[in-house]
N, C-alpha and C positions, 0 to 999 in steps of 0.2 A: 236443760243442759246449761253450764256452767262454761264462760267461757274465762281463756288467760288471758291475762292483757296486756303482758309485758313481755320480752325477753325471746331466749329462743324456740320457747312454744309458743306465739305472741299469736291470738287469732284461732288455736285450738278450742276445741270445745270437749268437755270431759262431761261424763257424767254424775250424776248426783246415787246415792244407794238407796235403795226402796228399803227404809228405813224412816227412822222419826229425825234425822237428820236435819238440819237449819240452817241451808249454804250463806254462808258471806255472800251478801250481796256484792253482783260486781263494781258498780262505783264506791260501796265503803271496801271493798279488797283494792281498790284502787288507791283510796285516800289513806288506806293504813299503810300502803307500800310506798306510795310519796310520804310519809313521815320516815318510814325505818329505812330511806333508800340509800343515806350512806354506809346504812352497818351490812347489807346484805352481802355485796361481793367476797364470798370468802369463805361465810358466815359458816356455821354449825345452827342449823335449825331446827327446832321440835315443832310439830304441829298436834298436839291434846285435843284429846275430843275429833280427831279430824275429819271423821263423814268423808267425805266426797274425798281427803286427802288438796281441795283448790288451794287453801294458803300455804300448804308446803310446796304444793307444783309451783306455784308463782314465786314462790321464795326460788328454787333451783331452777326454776326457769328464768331469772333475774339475775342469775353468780354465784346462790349458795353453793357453796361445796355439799353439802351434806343434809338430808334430813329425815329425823326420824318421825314416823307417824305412831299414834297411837289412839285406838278404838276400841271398845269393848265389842264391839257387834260385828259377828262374820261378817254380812252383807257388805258391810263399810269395807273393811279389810281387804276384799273381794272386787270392791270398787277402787280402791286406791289402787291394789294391784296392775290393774286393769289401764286406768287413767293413767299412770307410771309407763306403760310398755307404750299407750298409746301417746303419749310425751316423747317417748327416749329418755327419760332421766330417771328408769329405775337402778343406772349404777350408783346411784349418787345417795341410795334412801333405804331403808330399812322400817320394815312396818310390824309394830306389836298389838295384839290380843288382847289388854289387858284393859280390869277396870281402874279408873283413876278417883281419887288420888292413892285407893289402898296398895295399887302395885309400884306408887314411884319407886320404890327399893330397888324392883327391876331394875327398872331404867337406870339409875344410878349406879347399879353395879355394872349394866352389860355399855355402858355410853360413857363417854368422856363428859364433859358441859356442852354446855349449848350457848351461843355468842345469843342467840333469840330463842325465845320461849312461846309459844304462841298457846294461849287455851282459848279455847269454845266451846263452855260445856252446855247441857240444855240450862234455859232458862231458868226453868221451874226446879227446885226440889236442891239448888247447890247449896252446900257450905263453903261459899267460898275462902270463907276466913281459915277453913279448916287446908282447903288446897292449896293456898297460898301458903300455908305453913309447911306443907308438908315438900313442897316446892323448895323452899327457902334452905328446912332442914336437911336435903338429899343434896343440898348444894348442885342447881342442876344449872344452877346460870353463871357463865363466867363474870371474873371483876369484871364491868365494865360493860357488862352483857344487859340485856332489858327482858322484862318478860311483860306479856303484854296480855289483857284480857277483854274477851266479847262479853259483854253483859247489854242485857235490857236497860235503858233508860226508862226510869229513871234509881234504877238498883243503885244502893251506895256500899263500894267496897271499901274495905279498908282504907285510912289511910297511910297506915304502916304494922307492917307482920313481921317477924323473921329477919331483921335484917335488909329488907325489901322496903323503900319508899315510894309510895303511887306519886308522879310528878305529872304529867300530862293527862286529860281526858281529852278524847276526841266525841264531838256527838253525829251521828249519819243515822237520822231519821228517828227510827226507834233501837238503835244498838249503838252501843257507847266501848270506846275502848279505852279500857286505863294502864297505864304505860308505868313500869314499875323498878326501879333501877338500885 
């Protein structure tokens, strides 16, 4: 079980999808949200890759206005749902089906931007040079907006794609987040 740690689910416990899924651990979901905690109130959130749907709940259970999830895998989808009613914050979110990065088009057409971007895709097998582009190209981040990525330590992304510069890395254990503006 996954729990939230902030906000007004603060102390919920969600679950994870029986899936190959890879939750955010809770204290690096802790130390990404004390990084991103002034942009959240408000925010437009995406949460990519999201399994369990936990960095989205924690974002709209923090202030965001809004966030959309996105998973290739029922199970996941099925769990977010789920996590969502048992939050209260499914008025706030919308969750899509699709695989990434081939479907951002979706997303770009059916969504506004996103003030946060949040990916976690598996470790193993990413392009991420190529998602980061494809991110950049669908313009899914607003001016001003960050997009942020899970990666293994000691993986080296980009340091600029599309328009997008990596400024921050944060490191928690074995997953590294690089913060990209």
């Amino acid at each position: 079980m996954i729990r939230v740690v902030a906000g007004t689910a603060r102390g919920l416990l969600i679950e994870a999808p029986a899936s190959d899924a890879r939750p955010t651990l809770n204290r690096a979901r802790e130390a990404l949200f004390s990084i991103l905690h002034s942009r959240i109130e408000g925010a437009r959130f995406a949460d990519f890759f999201a399994g369990s749907g936990a960095n989205g709940i924690e974002a709209l259970s923090r202030g965001a206005e809004y966030c959309a999830f996105v998973d290739s895998d029922t199970r996941a989808i099925h769990t977010i749902g789920r996590n969502l009613f048992h939050t209260k914050l499914g008025h706030k979110a919308r969750s899509y089906q699709l695989t990434l990065p081939q479907s951002l088009g979706v997303i770009a057409t059916k969504e506004a931007r996103f003030d946060i971007v949040f990916c976690d895709p598996p470790f193993e097998g990413v392009d991420y040079e190529a998602l980061l582009s494809q991110i950049a190209e669908k313009k899914l981040v607003t001016t001003g907006g960050v997009l942020v990525v899970e990666h293994e330590d000691p993986t080296e992304l980009p340091q600029a794609v599309g328009g997008l510069t990596r400024g921050r890395v944060a490191q928690y254990g074995r997953v590294a987040f690089s913060f990209y503006t």
